[in-house]
KOLNUPA-760029 format. One record per atom (N, C-alpha, C, O, CB): chain; x, y, z; atom name. Coordinates in Angstrom, 1 decimal. Last residue first. Glycine has a CB too. Example, Ala and Ser with C-alpha at 12.3 -4.5 7.8 and 13.67 -1.06 7.14 Angstrom:
<nodes>
   chain        X        Y        Z   name
       A     12.8     -2.2      7.1      N
       A     13.7     -1.1      7.1     CA
       A     12.9      0.0      7.9      C
       A     13.4      1.1      8.0      O
       A     14.1     -0.6      5.7     CB
       A     13.2     -5.7      7.8      N
       A     12.3     -4.5      7.8     CA
       A     13.2     -3.3      7.8      C
       A     14.2     -3.3      8.5      O
       A     11.3     -4.5      9.0     CB
</nodes>
This chain:
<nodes>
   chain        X        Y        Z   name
       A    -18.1      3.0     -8.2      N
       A    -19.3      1.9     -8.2     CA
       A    -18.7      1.5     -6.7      C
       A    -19.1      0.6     -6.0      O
       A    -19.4      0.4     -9.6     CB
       A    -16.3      4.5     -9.5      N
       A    -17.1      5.2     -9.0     CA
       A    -18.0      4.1     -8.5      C
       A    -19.0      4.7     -8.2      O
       A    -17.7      6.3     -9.8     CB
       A    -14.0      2.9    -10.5      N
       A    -13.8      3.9     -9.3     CA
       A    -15.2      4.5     -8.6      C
       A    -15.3      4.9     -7.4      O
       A    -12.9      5.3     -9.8     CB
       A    -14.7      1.3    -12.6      N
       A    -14.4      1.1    -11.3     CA
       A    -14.3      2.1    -10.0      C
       A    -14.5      1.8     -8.8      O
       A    -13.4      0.5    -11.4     CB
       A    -15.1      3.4    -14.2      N
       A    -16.6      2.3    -13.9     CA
       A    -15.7      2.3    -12.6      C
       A    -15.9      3.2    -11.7      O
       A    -17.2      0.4    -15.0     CB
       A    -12.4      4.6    -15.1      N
       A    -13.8      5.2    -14.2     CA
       A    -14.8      5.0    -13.1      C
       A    -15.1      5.6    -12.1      O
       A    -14.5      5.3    -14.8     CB
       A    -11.3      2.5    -15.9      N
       A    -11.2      2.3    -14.9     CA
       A    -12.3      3.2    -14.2      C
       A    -13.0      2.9    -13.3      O
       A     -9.9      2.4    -14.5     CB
       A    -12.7      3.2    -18.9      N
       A    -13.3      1.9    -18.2     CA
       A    -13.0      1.9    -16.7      C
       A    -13.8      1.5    -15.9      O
       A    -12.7      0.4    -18.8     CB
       A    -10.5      4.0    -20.2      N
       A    -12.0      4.8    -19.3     CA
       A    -12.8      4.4    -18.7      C
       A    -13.6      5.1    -18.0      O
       A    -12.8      5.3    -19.8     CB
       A     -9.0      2.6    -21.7      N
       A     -8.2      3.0    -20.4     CA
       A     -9.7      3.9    -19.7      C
       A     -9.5      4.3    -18.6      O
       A     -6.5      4.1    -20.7     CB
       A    -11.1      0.4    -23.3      N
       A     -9.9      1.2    -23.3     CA
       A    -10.6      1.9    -21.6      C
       A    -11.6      1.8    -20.8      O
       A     -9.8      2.5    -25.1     CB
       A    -10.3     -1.8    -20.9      N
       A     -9.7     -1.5    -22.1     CA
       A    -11.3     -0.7    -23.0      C
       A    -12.4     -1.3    -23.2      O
       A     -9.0     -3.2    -22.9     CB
       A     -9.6     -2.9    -18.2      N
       A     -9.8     -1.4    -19.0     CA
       A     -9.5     -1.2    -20.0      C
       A     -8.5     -0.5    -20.3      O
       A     -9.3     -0.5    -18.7     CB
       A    -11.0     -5.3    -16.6      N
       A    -10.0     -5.2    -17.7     CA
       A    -10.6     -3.5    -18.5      C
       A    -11.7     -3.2    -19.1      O
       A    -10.0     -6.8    -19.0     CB
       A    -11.2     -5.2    -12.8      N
       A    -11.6     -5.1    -14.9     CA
       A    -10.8     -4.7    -15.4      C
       A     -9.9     -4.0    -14.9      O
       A    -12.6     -4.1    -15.8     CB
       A    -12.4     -6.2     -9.8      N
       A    -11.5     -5.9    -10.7     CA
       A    -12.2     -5.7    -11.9      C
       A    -13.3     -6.0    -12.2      O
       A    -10.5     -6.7    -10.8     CB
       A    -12.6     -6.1     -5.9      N
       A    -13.2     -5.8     -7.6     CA
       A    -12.0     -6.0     -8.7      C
       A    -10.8     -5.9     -8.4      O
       A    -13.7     -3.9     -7.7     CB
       A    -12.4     -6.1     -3.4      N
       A    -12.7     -7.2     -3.9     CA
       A    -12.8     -7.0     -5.3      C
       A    -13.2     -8.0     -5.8      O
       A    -13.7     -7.7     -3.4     CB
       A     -9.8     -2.7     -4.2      N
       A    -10.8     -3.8     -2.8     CA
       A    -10.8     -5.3     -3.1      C
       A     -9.7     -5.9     -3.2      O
       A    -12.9     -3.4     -2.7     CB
       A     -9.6     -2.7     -7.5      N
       A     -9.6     -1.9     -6.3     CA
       A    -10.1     -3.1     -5.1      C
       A    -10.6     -4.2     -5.3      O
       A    -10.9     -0.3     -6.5     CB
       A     -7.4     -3.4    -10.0      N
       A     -8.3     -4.0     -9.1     CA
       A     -8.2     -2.9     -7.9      C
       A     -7.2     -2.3     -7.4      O
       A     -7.8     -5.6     -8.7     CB
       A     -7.4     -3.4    -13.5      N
       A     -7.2     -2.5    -12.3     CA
       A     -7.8     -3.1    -11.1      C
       A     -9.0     -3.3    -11.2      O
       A     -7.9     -1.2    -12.6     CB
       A     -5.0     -4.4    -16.6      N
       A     -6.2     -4.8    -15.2     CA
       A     -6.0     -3.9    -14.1      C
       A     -4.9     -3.6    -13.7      O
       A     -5.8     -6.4    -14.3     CB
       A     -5.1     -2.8    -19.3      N
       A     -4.9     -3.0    -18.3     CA
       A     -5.5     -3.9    -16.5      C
       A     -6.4     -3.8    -15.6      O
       A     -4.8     -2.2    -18.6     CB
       A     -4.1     -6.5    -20.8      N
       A     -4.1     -5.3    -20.0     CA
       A     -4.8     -4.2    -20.2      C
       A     -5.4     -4.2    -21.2      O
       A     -3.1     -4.9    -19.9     CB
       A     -4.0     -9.7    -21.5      N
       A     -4.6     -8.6    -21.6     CA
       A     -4.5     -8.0    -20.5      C
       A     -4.7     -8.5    -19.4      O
       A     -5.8     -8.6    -21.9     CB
       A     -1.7    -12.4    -21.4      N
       A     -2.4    -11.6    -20.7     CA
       A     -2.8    -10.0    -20.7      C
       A     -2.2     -9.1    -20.1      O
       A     -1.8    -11.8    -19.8     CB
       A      0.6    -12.8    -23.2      N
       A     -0.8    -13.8    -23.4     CA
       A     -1.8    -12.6    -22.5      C
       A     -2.6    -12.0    -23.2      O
       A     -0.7    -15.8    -22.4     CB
       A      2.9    -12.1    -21.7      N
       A      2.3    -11.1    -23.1     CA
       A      1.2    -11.4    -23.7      C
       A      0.6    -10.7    -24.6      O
       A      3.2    -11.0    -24.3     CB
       A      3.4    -14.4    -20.5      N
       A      2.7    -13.6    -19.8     CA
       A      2.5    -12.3    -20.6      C
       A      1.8    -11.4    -20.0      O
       A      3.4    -13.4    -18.5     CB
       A      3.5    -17.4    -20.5      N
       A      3.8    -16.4    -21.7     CA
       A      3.0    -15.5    -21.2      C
       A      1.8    -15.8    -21.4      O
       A      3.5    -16.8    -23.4     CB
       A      3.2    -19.0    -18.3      N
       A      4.8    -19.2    -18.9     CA
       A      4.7    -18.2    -19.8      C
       A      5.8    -17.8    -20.3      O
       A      5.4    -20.7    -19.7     CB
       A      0.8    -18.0    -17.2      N
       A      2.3    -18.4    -16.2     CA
       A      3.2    -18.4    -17.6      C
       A      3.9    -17.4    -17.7      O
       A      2.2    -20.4    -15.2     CB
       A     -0.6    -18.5    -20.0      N
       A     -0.4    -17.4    -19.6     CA
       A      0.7    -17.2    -18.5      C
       A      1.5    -16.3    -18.6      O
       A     -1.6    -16.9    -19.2     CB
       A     -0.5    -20.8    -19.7      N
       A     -0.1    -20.5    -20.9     CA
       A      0.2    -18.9    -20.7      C
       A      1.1    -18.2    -21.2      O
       A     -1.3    -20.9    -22.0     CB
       A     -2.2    -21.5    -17.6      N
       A     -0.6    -22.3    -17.9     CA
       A      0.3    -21.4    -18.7      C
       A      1.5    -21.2    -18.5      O
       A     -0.7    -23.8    -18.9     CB
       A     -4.7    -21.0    -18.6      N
       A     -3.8    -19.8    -17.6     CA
       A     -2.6    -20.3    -17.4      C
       A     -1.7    -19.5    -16.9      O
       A     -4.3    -19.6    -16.0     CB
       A     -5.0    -22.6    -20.2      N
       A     -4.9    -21.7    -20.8     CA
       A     -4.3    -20.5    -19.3      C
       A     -3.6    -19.5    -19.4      O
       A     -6.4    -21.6    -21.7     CB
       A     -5.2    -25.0    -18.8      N
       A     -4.3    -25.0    -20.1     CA
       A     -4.0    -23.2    -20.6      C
       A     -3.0    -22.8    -21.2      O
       A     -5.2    -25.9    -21.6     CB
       A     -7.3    -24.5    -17.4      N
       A     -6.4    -24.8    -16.7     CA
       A     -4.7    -24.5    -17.7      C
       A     -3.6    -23.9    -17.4      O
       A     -6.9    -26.4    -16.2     CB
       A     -9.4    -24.3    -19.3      N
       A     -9.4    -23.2    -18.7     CA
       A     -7.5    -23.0    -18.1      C
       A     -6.7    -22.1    -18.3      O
       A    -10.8    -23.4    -17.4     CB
       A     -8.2    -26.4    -21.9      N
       A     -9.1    -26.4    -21.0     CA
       A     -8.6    -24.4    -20.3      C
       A     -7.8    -23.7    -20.8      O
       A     -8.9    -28.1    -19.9     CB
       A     -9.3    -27.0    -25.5      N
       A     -7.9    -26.0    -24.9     CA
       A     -8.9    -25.6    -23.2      C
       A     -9.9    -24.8    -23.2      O
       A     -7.5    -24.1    -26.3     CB
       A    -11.1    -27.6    -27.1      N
       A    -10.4    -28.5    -26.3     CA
       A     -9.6    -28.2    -25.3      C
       A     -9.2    -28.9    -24.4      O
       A     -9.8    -29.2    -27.0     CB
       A    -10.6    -26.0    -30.1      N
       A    -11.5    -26.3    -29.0     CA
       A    -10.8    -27.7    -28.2      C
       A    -10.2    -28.6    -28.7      O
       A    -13.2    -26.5    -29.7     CB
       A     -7.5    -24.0    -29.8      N
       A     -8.3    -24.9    -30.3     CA
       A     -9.7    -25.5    -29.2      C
       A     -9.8    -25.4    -28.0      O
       A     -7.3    -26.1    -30.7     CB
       A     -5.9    -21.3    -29.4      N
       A     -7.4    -21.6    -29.8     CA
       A     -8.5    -22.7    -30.6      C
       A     -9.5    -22.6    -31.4      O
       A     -7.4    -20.7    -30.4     CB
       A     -3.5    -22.5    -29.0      N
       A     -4.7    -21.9    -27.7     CA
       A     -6.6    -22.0    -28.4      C
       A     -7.7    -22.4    -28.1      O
       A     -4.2    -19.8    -27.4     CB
       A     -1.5    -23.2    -30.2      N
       A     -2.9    -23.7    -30.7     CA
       A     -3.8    -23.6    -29.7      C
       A     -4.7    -24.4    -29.4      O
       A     -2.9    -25.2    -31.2     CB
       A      0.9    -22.0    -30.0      N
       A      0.6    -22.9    -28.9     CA
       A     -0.7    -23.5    -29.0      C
       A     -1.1    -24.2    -28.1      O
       A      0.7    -22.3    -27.6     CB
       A      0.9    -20.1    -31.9      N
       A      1.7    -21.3    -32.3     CA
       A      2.0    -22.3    -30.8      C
       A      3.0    -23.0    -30.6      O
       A      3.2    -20.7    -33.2     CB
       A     -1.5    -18.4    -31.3      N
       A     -1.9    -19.4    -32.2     CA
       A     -0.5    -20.2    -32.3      C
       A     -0.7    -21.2    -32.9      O
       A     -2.6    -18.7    -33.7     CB
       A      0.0    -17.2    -28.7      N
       A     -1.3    -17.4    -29.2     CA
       A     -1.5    -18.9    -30.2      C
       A     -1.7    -20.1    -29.8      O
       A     -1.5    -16.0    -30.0     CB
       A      2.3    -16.2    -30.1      N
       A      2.3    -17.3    -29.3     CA
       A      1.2    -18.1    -29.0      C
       A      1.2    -19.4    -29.0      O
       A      2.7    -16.8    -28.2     CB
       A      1.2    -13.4    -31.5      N
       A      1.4    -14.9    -32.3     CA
       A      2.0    -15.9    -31.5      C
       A      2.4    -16.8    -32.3      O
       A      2.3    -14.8    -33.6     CB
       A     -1.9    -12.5    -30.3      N
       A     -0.6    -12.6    -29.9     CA
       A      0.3    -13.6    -30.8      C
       A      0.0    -14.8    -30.6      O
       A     -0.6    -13.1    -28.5     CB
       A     -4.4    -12.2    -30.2      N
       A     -4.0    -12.1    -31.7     CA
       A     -2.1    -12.3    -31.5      C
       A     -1.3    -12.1    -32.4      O
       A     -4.7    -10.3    -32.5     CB
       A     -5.4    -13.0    -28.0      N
       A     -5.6    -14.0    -28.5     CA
       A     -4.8    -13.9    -30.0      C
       A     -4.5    -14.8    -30.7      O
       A     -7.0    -14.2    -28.4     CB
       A     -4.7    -12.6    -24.9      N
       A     -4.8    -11.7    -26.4     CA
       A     -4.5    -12.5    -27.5      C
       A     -3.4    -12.7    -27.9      O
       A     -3.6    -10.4    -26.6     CB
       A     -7.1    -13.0    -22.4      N
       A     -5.9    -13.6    -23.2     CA
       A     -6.4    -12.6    -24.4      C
       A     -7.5    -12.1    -24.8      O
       A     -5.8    -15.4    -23.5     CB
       A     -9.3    -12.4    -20.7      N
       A     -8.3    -11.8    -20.6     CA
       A     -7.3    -12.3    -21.1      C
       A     -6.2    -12.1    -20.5      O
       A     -8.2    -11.6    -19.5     CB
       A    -11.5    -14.5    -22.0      N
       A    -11.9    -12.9    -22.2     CA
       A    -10.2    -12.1    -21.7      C
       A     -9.8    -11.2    -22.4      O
       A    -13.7    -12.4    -20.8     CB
       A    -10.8    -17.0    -21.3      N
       A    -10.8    -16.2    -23.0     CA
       A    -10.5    -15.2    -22.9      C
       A     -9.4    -14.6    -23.3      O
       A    -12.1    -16.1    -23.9     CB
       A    -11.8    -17.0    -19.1      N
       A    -10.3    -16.7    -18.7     CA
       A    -10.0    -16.0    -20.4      C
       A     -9.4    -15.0    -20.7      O
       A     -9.2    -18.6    -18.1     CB
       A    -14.7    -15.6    -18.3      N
       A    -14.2    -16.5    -18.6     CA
       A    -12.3    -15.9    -19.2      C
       A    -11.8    -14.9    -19.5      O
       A    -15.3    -17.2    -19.5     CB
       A    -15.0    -13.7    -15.4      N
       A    -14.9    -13.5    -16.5     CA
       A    -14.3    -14.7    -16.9      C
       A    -13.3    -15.0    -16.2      O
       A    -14.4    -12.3    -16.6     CB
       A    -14.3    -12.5    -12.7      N
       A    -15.6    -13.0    -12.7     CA
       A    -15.9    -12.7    -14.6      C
       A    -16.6    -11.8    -15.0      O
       A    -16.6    -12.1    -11.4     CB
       A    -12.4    -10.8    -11.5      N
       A    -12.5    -10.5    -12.6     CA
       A    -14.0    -10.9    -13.1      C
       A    -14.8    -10.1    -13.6      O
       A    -11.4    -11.0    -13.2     CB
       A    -11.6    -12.8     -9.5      N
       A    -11.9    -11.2     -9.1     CA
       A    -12.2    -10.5    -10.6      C
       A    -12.0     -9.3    -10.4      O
       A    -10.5    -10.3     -8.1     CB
       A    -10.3    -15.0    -11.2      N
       A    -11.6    -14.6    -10.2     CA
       A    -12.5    -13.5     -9.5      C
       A    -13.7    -13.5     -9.1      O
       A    -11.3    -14.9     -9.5     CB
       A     -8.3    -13.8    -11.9      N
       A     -9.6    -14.0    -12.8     CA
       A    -10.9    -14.5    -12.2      C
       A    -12.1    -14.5    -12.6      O
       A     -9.1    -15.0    -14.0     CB
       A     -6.7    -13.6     -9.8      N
       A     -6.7    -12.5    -10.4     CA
       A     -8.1    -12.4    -11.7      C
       A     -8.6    -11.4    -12.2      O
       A     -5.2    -12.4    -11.0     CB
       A     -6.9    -15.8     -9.3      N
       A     -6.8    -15.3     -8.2     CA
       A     -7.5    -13.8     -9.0      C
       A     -8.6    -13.2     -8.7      O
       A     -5.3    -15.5     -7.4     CB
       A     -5.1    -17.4    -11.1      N
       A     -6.6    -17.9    -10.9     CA
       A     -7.2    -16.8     -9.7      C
       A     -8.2    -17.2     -9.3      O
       A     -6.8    -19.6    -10.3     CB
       A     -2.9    -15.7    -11.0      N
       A     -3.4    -15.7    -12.1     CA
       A     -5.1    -16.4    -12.0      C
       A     -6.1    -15.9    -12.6      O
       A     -2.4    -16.4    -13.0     CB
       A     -1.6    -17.0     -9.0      N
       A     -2.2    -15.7     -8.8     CA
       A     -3.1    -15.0    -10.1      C
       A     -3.9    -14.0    -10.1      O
       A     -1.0    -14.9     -8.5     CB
       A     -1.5    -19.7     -9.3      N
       A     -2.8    -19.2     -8.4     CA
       A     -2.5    -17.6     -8.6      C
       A     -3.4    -16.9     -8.2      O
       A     -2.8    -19.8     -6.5     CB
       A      0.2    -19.5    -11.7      N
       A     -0.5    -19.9    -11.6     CA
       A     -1.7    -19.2    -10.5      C
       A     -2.6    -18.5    -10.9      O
       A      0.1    -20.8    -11.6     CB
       A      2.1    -16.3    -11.5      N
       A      2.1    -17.5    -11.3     CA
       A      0.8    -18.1    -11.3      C
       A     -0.1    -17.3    -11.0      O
       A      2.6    -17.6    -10.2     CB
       A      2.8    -13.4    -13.1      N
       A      2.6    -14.0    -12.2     CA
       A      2.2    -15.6    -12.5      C
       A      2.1    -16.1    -13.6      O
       A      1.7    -13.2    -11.7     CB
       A      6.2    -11.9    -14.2      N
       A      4.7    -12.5    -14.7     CA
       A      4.4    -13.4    -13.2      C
       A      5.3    -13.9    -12.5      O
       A      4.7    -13.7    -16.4     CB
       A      7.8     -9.3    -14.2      N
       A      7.7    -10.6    -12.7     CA
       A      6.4    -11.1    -13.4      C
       A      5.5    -10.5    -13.1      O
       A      7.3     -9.9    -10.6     CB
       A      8.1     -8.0    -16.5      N
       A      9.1     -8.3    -16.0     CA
       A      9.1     -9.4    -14.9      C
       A     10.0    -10.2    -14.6      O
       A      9.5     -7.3    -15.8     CB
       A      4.7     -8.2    -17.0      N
       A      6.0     -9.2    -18.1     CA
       A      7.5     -9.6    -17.2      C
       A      7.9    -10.8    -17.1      O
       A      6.7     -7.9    -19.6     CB
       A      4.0     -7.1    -15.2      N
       A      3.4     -8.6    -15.1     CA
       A      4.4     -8.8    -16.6      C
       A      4.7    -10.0    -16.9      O
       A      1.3     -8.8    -15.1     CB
       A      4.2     -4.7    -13.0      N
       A      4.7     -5.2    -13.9     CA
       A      4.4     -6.4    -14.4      C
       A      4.7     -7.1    -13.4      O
       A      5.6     -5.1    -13.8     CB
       A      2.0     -3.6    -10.6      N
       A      2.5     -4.7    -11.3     CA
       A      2.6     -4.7    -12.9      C
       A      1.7     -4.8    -13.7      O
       A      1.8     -5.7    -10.8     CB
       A      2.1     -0.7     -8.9      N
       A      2.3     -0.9    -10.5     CA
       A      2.6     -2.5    -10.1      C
       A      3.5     -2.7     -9.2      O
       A      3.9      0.2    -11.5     CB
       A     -0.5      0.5     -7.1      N
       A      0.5     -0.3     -6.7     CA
       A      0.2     -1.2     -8.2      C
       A     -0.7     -1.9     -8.6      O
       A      0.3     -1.0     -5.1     CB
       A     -1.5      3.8     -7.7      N
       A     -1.5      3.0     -7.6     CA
       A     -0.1      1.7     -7.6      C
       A      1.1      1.9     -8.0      O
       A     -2.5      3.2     -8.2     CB
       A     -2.3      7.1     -6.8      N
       A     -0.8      6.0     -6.9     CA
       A     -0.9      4.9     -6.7      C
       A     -0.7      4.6     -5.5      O
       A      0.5      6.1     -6.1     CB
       A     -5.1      8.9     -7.0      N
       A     -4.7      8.1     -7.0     CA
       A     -3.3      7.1     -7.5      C
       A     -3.4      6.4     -8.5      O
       A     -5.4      8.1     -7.3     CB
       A     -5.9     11.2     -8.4      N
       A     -5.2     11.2     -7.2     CA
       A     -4.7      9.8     -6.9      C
       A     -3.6      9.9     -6.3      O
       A     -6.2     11.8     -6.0     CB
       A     -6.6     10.9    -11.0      N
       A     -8.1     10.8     -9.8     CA
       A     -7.3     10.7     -8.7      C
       A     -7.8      9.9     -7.9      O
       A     -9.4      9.4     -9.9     CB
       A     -4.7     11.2    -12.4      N
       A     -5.6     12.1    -12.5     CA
       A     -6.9     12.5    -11.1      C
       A     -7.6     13.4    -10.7      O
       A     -6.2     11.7    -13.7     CB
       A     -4.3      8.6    -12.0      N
       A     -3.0      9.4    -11.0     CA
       A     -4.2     11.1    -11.5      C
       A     -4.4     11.9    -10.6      O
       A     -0.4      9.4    -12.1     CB
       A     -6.2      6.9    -13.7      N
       A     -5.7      6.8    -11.7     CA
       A     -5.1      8.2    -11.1      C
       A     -5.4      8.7    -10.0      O
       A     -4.0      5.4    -11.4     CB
       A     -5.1      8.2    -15.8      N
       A     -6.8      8.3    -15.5     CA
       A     -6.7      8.2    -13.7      C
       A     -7.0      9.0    -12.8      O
       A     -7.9      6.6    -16.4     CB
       A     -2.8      6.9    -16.4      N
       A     -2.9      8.5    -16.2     CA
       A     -4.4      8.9    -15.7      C
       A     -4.7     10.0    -15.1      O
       A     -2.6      9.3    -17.7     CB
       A     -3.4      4.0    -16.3      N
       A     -3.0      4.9    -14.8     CA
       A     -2.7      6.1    -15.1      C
       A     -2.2      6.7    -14.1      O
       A     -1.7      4.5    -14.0     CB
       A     -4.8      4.5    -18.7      N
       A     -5.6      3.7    -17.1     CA
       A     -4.9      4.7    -16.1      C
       A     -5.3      5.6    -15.4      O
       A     -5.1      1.5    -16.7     CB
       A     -2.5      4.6    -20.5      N
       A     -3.8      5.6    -20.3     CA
       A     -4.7      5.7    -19.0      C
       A     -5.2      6.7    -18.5      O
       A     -4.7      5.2    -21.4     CB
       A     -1.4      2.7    -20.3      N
       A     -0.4      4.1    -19.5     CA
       A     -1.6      5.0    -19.1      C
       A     -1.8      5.7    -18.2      O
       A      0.9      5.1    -20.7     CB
       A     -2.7      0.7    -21.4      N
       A     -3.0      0.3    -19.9     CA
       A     -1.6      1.9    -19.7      C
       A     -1.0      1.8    -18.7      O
       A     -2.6     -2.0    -19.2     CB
       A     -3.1      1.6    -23.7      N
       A     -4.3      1.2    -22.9     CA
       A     -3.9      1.3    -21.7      C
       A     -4.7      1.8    -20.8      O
       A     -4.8     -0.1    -23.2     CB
       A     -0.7      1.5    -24.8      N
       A     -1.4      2.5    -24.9     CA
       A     -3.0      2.8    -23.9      C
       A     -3.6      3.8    -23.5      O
       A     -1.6      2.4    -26.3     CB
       A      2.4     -0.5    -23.8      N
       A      0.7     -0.4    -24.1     CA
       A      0.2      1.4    -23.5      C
       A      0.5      2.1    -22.6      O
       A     -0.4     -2.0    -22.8     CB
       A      4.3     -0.8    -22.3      N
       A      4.3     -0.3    -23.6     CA
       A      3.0     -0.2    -24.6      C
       A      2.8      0.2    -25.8      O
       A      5.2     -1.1    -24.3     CB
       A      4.0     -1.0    -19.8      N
       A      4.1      0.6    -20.2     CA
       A      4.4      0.7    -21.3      C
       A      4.6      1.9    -21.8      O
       A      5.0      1.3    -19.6     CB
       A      1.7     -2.5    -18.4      N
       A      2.9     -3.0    -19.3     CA
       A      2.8     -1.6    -20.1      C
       A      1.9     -1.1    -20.8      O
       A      2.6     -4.8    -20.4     CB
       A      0.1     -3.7    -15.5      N
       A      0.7     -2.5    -16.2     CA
       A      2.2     -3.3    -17.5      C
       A      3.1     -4.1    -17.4      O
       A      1.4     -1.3    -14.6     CB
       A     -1.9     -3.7    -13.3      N
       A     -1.6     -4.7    -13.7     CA
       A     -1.4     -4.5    -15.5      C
       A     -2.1     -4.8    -16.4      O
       A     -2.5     -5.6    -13.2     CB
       A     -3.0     -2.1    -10.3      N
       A     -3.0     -1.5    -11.7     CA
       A     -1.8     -2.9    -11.9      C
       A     -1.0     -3.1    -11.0      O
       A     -2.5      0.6    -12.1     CB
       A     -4.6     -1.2     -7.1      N
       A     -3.4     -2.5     -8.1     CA
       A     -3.7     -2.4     -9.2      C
       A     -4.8     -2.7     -9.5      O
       A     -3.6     -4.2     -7.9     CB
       A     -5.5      0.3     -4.4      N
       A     -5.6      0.0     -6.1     CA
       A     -4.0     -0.4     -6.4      C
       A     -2.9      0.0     -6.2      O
       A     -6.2      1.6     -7.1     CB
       A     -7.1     -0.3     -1.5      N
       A     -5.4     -0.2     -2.1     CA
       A     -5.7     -0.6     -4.2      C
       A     -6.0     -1.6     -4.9      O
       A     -4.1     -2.1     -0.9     CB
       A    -10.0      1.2     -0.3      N
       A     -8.9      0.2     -0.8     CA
       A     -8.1      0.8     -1.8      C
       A     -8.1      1.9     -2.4      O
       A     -9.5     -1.0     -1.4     CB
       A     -9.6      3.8      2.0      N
       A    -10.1      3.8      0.2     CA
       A     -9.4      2.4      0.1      C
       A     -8.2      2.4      0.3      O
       A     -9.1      5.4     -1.2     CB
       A     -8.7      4.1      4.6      N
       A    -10.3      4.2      4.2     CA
       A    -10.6      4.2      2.8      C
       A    -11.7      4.6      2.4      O
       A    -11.1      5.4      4.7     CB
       A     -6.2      4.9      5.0      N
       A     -6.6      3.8      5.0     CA
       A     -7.9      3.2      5.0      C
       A     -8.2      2.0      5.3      O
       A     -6.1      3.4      5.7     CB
       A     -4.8      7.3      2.0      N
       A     -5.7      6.8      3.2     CA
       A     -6.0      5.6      3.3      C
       A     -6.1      5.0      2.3      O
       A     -6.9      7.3      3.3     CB
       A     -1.5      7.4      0.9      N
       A     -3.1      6.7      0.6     CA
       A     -3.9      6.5      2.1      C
       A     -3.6      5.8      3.1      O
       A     -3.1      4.9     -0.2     CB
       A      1.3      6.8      1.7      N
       A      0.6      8.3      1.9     CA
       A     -0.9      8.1      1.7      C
       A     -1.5      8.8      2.4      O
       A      1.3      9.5      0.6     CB
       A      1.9      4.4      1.2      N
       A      2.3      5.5      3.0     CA
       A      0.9      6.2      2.4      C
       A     -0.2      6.0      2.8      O
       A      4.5      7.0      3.3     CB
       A      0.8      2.2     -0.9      N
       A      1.4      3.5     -0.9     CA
       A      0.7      4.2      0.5      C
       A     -0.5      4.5      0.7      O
       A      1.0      4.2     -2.5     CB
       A      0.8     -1.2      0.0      N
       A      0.0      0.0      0.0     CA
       A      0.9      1.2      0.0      C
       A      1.7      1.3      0.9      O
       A     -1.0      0.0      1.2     CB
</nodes>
């Protein structure tokens, strides 16, 4: 948790790859709304299995929906075949973590994928 954040606003977690347009946009939207959120890098430290079930749980969204499916690891791991279980596919994401749509914002129990970056709005105000 960033010192300076009151301890009456959950701790926002922005899930960040600064070469995306989408997800710099999210946390200029955050830091606009006062908000320093806590940056996970998720290429340089990709996360791990359960944190990845952890993270799409709080998402409450089939796991499809947060893979980039046009990634060309994507199709030369044949992700998109039918058959390709839930379990296979966050595997896929643990070892190729550019598999994983951004940005993700989680406040409290909540999370979404911001895409595009105006979406964190929804989150902030609900």
């Amino acid at each position: 948790m960033n010192p300076s954040s009151s301890t009456s606003s959950p701790r926002v977690t922005i899930y960040h790859n600064a070469r995306c347009s989408n997800s710099r946009g999210a946390l200029a939207i955050l830091r606009e709304q006062g908000i320093e959120p806590e940056i996970v890098d998720y290429i340089a430290q990709p996360l791990d299995v359960s944190q990845l079930k952890a993270l799409i749980g709080l998402l409450r969204v089939p796991v499809r929906d947060v893979m980039r499916s046009k990634e060309a690891v994507f199709q030369e791991l044949g992700l998109d075949a039918a058959g390709v279980s839930d379990s296979q596919l966050i595997e896929a994401i643990a070892q190729h973590p550019i598999l994983l749509n951004r940005p993700i914002v989680v406040t409290g129990e909540r999370a979404l994928l911001c895409r595009p970056p105006e979406l964190v709005r929804n989150l902030l105000e609900n």
